[in-house]
C-alpha positions in Angstrom: 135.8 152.0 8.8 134.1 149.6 11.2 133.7 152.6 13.7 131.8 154.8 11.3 129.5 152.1 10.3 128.0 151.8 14.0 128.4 155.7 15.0 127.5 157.4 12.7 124.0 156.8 12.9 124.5 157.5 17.1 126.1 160.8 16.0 123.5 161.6 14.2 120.6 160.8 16.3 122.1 163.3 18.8 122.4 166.3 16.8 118.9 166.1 15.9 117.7 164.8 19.0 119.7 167.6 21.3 119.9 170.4 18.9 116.7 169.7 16.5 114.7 172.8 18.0 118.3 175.2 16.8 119.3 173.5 13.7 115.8 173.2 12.6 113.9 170.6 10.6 116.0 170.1 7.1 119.5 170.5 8.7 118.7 167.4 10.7 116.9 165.5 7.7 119.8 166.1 5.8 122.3 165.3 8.6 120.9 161.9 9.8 120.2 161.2 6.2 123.8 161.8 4.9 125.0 160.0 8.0 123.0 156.5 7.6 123.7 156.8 3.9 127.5 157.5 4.3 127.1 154.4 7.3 125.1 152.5 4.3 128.5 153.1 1.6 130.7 152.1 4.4 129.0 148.6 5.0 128.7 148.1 1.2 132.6 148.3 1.3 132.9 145.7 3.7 130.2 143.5 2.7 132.8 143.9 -0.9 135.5 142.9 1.1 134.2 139.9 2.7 132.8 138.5 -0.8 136.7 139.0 -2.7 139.4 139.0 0.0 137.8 137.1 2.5 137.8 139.9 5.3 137.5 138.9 9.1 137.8 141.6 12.2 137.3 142.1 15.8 138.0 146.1 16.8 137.8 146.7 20.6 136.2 149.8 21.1 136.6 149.8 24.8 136.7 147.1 27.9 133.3 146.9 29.0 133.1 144.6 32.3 136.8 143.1 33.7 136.0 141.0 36.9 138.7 138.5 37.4 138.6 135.8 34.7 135.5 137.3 33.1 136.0 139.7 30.5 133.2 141.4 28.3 134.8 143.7 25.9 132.4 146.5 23.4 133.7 145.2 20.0 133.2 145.5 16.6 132.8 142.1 15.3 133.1 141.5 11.2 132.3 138.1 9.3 130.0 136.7 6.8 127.1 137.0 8.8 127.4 140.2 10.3 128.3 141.7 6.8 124.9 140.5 5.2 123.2 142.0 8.4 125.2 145.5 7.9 123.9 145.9 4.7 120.3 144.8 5.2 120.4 147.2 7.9 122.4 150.6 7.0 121.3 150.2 3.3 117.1 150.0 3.9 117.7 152.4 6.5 119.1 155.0 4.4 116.2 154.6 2.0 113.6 155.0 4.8 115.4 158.0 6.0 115.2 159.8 2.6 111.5 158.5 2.3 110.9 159.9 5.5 111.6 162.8 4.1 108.8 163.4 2.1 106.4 161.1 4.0 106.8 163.2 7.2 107.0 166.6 5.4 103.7 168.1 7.3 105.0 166.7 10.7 106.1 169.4 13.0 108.2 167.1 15.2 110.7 165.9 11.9 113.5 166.3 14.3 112.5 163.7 16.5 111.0 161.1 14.2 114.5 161.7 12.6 116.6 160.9 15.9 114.5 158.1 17.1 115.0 156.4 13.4 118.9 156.7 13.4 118.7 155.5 16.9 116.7 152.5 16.0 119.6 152.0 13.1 122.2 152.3 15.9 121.2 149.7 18.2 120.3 147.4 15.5 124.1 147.9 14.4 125.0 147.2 17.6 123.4 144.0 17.9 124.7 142.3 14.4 128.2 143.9 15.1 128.3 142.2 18.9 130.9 139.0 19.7 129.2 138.7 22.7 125.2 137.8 24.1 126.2 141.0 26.9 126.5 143.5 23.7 124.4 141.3 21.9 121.9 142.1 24.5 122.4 145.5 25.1 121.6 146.4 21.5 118.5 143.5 21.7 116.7 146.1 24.7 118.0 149.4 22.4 115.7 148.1 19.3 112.9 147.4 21.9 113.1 150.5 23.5 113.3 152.5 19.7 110.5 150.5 18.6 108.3 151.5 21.5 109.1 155.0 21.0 108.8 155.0 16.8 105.4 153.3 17.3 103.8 155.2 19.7 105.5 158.2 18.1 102.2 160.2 17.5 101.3 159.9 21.1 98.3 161.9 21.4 96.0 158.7 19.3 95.2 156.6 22.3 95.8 153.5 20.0 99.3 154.4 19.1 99.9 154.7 22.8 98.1 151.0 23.7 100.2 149.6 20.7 103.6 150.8 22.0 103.2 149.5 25.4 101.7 146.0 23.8 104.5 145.9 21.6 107.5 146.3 24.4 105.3 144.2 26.9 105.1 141.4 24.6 109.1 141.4 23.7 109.7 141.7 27.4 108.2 138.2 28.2 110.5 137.0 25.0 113.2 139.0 26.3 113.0 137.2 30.4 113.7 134.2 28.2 116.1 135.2 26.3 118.0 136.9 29.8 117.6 133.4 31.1 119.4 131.9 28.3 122.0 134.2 28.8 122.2 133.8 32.2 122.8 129.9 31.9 125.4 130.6 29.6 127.2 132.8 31.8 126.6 130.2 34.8 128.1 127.1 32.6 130.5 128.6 30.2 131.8 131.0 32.9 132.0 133.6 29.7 129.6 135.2 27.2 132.2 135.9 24.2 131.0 134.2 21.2 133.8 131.9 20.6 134.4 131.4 23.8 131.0 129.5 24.1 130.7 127.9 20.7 134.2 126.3 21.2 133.2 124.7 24.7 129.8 123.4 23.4 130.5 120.0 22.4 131.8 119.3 25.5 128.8 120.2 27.0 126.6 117.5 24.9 125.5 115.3 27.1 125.4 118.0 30.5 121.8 117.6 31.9 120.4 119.8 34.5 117.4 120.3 36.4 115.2 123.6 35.5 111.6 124.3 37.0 112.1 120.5 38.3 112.3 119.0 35.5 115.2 117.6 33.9 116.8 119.1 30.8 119.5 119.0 28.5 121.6 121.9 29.3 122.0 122.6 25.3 118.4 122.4 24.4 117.7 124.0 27.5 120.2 127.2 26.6 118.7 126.9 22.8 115.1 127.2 23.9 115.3 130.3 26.3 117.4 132.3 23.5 114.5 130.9 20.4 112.0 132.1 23.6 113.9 135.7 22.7 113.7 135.5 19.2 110.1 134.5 19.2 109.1 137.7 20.8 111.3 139.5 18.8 110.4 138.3 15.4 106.2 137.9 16.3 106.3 134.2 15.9 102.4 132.3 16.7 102.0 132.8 20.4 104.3 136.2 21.0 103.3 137.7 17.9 100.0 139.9 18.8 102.5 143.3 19.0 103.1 143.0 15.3 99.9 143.9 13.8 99.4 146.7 15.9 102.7 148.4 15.0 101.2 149.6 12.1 100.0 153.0 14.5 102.9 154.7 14.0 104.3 156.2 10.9 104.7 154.4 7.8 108.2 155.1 7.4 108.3 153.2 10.6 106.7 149.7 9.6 108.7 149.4 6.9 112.1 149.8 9.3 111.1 147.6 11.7 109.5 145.0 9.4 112.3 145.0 6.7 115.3 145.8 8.2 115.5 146.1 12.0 113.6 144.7 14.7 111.9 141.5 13.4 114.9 140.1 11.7 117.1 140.4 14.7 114.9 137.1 16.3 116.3 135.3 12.6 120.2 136.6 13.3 119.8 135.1 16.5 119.1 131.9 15.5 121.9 131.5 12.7 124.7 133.4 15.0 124.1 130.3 17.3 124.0 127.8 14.9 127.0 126.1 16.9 124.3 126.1 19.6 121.4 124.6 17.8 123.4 122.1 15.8 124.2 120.4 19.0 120.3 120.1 19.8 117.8 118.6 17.3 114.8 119.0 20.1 115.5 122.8 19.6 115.8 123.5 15.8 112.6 120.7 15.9 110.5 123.2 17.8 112.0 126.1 16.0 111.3 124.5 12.8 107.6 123.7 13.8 107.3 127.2 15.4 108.2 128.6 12.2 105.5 126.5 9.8 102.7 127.4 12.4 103.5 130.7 12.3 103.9 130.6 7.9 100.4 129.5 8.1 98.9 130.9 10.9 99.7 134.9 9.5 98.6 133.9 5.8 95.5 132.8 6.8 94.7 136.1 9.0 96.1 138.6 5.6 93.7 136.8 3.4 90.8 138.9 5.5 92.8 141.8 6.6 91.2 145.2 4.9 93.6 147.8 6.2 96.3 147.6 3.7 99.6 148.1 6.3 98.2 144.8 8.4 98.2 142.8 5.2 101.9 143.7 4.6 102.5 143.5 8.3 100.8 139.7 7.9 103.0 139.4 5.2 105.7 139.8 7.3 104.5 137.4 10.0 104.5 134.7 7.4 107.6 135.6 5.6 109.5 135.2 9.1 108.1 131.9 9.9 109.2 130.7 6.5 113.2 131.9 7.7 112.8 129.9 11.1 111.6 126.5 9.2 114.8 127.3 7.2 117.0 127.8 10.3 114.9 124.8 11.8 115.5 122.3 9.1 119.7 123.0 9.5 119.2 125.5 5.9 120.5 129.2 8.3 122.2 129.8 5.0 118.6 129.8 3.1 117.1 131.3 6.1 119.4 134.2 6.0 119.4 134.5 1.9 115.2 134.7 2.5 115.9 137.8 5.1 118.3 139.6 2.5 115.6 139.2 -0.2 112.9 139.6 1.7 114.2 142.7 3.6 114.0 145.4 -0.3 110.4 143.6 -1.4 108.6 144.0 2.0 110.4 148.1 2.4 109.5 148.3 -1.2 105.8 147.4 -0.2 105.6 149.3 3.1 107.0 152.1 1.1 104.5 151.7 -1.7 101.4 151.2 1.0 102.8 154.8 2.4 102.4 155.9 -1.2 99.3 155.2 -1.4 97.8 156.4 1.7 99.2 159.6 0.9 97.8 159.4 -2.0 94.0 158.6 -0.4 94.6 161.5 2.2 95.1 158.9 4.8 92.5 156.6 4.0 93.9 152.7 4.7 91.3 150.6 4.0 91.8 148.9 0.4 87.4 148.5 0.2 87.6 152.4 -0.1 90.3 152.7 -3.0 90.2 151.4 -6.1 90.0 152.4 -9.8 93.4 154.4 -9.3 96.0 152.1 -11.3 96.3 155.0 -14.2 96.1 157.8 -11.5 99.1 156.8 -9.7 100.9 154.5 -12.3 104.5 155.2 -10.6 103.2 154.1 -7.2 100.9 151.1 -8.8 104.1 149.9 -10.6 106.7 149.7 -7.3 103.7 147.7 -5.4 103.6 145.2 -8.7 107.3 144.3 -8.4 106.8 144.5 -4.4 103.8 141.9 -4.7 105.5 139.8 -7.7 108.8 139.4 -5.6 107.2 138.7 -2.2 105.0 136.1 -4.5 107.7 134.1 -5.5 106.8 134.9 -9.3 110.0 133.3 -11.4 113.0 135.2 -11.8 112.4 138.0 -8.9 114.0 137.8 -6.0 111.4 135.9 -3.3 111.4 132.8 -6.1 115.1 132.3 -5.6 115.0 132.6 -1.6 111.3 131.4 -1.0 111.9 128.3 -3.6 114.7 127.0 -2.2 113.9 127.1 1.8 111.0 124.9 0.1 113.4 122.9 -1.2 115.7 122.5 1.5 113.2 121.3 3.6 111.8 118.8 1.3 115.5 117.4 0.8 115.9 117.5 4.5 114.2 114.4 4.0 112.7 113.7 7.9 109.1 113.6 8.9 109.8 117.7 10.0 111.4 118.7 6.9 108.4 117.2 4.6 105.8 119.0 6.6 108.0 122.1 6.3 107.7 121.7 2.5 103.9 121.0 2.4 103.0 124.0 4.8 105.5 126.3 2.8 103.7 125.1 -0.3 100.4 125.9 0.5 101.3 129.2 2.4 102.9 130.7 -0.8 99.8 129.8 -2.4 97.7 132.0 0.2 100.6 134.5 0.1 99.5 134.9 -3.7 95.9 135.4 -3.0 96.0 138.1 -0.4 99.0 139.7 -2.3 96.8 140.0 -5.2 93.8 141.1 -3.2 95.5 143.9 -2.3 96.5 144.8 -5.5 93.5 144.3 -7.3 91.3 145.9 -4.5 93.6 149.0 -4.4 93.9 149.5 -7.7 91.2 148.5 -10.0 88.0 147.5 -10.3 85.5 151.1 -9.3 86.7 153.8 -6.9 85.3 153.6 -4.0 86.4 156.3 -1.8 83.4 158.7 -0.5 86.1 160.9 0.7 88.5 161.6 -2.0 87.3 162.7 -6.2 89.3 160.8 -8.2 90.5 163.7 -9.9 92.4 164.4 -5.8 94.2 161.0 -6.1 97.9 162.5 -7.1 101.3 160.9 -7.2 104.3 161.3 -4.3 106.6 163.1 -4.5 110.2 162.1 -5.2 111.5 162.0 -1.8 108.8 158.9 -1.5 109.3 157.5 -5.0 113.1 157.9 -5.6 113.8 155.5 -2.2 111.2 152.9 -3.8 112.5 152.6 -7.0 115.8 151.9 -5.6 114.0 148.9 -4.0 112.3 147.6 -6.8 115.8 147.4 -8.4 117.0 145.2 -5.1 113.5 143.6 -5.1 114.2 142.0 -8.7 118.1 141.6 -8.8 119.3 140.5 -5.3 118.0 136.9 -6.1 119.8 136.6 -9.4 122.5 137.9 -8.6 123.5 136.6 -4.9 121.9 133.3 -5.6 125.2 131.7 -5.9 127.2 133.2 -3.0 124.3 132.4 -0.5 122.9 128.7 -1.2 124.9 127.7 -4.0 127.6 125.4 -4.6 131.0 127.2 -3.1 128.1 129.1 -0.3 129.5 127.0 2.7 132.8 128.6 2.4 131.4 132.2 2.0 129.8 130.8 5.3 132.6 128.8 7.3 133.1 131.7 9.6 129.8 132.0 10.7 127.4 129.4 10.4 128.1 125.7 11.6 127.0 123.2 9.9 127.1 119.5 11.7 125.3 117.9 8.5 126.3 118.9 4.7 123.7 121.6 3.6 124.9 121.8 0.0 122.3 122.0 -2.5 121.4 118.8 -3.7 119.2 119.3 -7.2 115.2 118.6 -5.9 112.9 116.7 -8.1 111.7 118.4 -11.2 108.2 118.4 -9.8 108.7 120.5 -6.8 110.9 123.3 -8.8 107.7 123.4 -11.3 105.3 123.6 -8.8 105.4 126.0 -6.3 106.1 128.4 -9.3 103.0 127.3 -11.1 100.6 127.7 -8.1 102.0 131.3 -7.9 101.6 131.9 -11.5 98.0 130.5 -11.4 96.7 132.4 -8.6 96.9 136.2 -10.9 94.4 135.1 -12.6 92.3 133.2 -9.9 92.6 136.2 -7.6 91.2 138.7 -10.4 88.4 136.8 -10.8 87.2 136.6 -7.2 88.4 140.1 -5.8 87.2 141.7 -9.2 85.3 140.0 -11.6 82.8 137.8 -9.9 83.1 138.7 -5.9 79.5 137.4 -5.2 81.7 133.8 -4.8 83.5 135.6 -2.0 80.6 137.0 -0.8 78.6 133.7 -0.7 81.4 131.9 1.0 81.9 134.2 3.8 78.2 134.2 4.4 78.1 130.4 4.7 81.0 130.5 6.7 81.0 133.1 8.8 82.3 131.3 11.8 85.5 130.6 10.1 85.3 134.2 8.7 85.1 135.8 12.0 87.4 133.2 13.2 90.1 134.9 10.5 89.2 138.6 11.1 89.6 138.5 14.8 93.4 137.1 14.0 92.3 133.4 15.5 91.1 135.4 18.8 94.9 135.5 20.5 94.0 138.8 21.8 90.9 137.6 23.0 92.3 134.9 24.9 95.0 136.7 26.2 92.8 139.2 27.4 91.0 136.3 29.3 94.0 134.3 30.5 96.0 137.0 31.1 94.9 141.1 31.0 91.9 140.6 33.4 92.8 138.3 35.5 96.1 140.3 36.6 94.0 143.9 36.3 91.5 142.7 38.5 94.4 141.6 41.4 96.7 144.6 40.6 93.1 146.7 41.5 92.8 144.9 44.4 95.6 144.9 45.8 95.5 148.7 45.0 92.8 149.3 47.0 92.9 146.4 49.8 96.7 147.0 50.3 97.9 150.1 49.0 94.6 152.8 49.8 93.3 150.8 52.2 96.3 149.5 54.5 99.7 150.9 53.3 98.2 154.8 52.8 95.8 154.1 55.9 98.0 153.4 58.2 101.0 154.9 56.6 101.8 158.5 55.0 97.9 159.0 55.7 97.9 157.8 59.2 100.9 159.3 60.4 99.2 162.8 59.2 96.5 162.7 60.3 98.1 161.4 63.8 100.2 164.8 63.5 97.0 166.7 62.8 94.9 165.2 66.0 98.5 166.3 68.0 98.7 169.8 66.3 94.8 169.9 67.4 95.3 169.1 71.2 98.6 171.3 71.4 97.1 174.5 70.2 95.1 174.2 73.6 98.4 174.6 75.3 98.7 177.8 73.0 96.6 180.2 75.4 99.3 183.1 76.2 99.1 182.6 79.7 102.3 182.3 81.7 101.3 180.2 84.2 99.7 177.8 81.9 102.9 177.5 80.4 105.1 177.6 83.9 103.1 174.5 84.6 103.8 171.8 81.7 107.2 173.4 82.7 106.5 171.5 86.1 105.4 168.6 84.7 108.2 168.1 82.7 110.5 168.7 85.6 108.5 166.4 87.6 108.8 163.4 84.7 112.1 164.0 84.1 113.2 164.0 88.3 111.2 160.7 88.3 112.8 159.2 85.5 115.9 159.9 87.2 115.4 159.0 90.6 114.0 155.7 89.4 116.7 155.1 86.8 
């Protein structure tokens, strides 16, 4: 069963890859589409397994590397974790699939969008199924390379080019990092098998070793390079500028990589080494305060955003820096409950935002919609639950998992754990106001839209809505009902196989004031929002214009691009063109391959002369050569 899970999405991503132009466009969307669903059943059986008979396995596929005492096998690795991760995975990716359907129907290159996505499914399987940091890696570089291709999969819009090659730049400086913390691994542990490593690490507690010439602790050291990974991986504050402008490529697309795949596998990282991090509180410190400036940072830029995929994609951003703060503050159990949530809501709301810009022909700016609540009530309705779960509003899903990592931190009870909570606090209260925005902008108040009657704006079609309904119903139950089994009482023995835990993390009942009033502060921002996006936006308008320093400040995403651009883009554009033309045109072609012909073309030039058809022109360099040769012979 384990087998299927991982290939059949491989399997399928061949046939329409190699054979898409014979079998045409609806064999492969129904082939990779019964395949990741079929994949999807499989891991719900297992997931089913691991809840009620406690089910553990490690199928060898094949022996991968076998050089004396260090063995790397391919294997199929099954346990708590890796069970939660199957289904995020094969489950949203099945939905996207059949939404991709529809969504892509006017595409004339279905085929491929349909390989590359059951690719992308593939090597994210890989990577959660992996008992090693090898395969583990191996799948990592997959996800980068399907994400570079899914993004820039319209290729001929210049943008959707520049944001594929920012995207797998940007994960290849968190990727060097994360090869480093491999490496070191490999160079202390003398193996990369996940048990292997976790059982020699408190032995390695107090190791220090010198790096860059400073001294480190070989623990913290090891922890920091793989977070360095997961950093790029998961677009936390400083590696996160690729994020945003994933949202070129098709919508189908951001929704797989920001629900399901790419951006959670940073997250998985983090928790599969909790026997890693436990040992080092510098690390999960930094991870921790990584994870609240990157809450904050992203909520502030979606309050601004106006295209309505970079809000959600924000929205993502923040979501993920709330699961590191988890992970940071010892809660991977909360974390990872946050990341099953949060993976249905946000597809749900990618998948909605598709909705609607097929709806508006296209059109993503939420300033040029509007009014369309009863035109599209289907679509309006799946973005409500989307936005009221990624809210936190009581009884959906993001209250259960959003709450508590809130909570956790706050009981954490350090100086890290109480700013956790405050930042958390105050983000879920921006989260609210640009979630609303959106909704209110997009669907009420007048219609805006110059290039669209209203009387145009039309529902999806099933293929779109039937995948988002099935969300909303995993957007509003998965809270309630795996609540229990992921942070409640008996959740540390649903998690002995996976996650370590050095301190207890059981849930410990918060004070009545902070379960009251994150809730609250959600509750109170409907209304708030309404009146400022809808009723009365002169406010809005009167603040920005007295602040537009700080408003330009938020629009242009705190300038990051900017100042990379300066720090790093021109500097290394202006050396790489002159070294270009100082060292490659003007030395290496010089006096290399252009040298040497033209050298041959002054010879060719000066032989012809010899050329003249007379024999005793020719009887004479015959003599010379004679001459040479007796002399070199004579004196030699």
């Amino acid at each position: 069963m384990e087998y299927f899970i991982v290939l059949l999405p491989l399997i399928g991503s061949i046939i329409s890859g190699f054979f898409g132009k014979k079998l045409g466009a609806k064999t492969c969307q129904f082939l990779t589409c019964f395949l990741v669903a079929v994949s999807a059943i499989l891991s719900l059986l297992i997931f089913y397994e691991v809840i009620f008979h406690n089910y553990s396995s490690n199928k060898l596929i094949f022996k991968w590397i076998s050089s004396g005492d260090f063995q790397v096998n391919w294997s199929i690795y099954i346990d708590s974790l890796t069970s939660v991760m199957l289904v995020v995975v094969s489950l949203i990716s099945a939905l996207i699939h059949f939404y991709s359907i529809g969504y892509m129907s006017q595409d004339p290159h279905k085929p491929r969008f349909m390989s590359y996505l059951s690719l992308f499914t593939f090597a994210m399987l890989t990577l959660v199924t992996a008992d090693n940091f090898l395969q583990l890696f191996f799948g990592w570089e997959g996800v980068g390379l399907c994400s570079y291709l899914l993004i820039g999969f319209w290729f001929k819009k210049p943008s959707a080019n520049a944001a594929a090659i920012k995207a797998f730049i940007v994960n290849r400086v968190g990727d060097f990092g994360f090869a480093i913390g491999i490496f070191l691994i490999f160079f202390f542990y003398g193996t990369v098998n996940y048990n292997e490593v976790f059982q020699q690490t408190p032995l390695l507690i107090q190791k220090e070793i010198v790096f860059l010439g400073l001294e480190f602790n070989l623990i913290t050291l090891i922890c920091l390079m793989l977070f360095i990974g997961a950093m790029g991986k998961s677009a936390q504050i400083l590696l996160h500028t690729w994020l945003p402008d994933a949202m070129e490529g098709p919508t189908p697309v951001s929704a797989l990589i920001h629900a399901a795949t790419m951006v959670t596998a940073g997250v998985f990282l983090v928790v599969r080494c909790s026997p890693l991090f436990e040992y080092s509180q510098i690390a999960l410190n930094i991870v921790a305060l990584i994870g609240m400036m990157t809450a904050f940072f992203a909520a502030t830029v979606a309050l601004v955003q106006n295209d309505i995929k970079k809000i959600v994609a924000y929205s993502t951003c923040s979501q993920l820096g709330y699961m590191f703060f988890a992970a940071g503050v010892g809660a991977y159990h909360v974390a990872i409950f946050h990341l099953f949530t949060h993976a249905f809501f946000k597809a749900l709301l990618f998948l909605g935002s598709g909705c609607v810009i097929h709806s508006f022909n296209e059109e993503q700016d939420i300033r040029s919609m509007g009014g369309v609540w009863k035109k599209i009530p289907y679509t309006y309705v799946l973005m409500l639950i989307g936005t009221l779960a990624l809210t936190g509003f009581p009884f959906l899903s993001g209250y259960y998992s959003k709450d508590a990592i809130i909570e956790f931190a706050y009981l954490k009870d350090t100086n890290i754990g109480y700013s956790a909570a405050a930042i958390g606090i105050f983000t879920a209260l921006l989260t609210a106001l640009y979630s609303w925005r959106l909704i209110f902008k997009t669907f009420h108040g007048k219609f805006n839209n110059k290039g669209n009657n209203l009387t145009s704006i039309h529902e999806s079609p099933l293929t779109m809505l039937i995948p988002s309904c099935l969300l909303a119903v995993g957007a509003i139950l998965t809270g309630v009902l795996f609540k229990e089994m992921f942070i409640g009482h008996g959740s540390l023995e649903f998690w002995s196989t996976s996650i370590l835990f050095l301190e207890s993390a059981q849930h410990i009942h918060p004070p009545t004031w902070l379960l009251v009033f994150t809730p609250t502060l959600v509750v109170v921002a409907i209304p708030v929002a309404y009146y400022l996006f809808i009723e009365n936006d002169k406010i809005l308008k009167n603040l920005v214009f007295k602040n537009q320093g700080l408003y330009n400040f938020l629009i242009n995403k705190w300038y990051f691009d900017e100042l990379y651009n300066f720090i790093f883009v021109k500097p290394l554009k202006t050396i790489g063109l002159f070294l270009w033309k100082k060292g490659d045109v003007s030395t290496i072609d010089r006096y290399g391959p252009d040298g040497l012909s033209r050298l041959v073309k002054i010879i060719s030039d000066k032989s012809v002369h010899f050329q003249s058809g007379y024999l005793y022109h020719y009887a004479f360099v015959m003599l010379i050569g004679f001459s040479i040769l007796l002399t070199y012979l004579i004196l030699y």
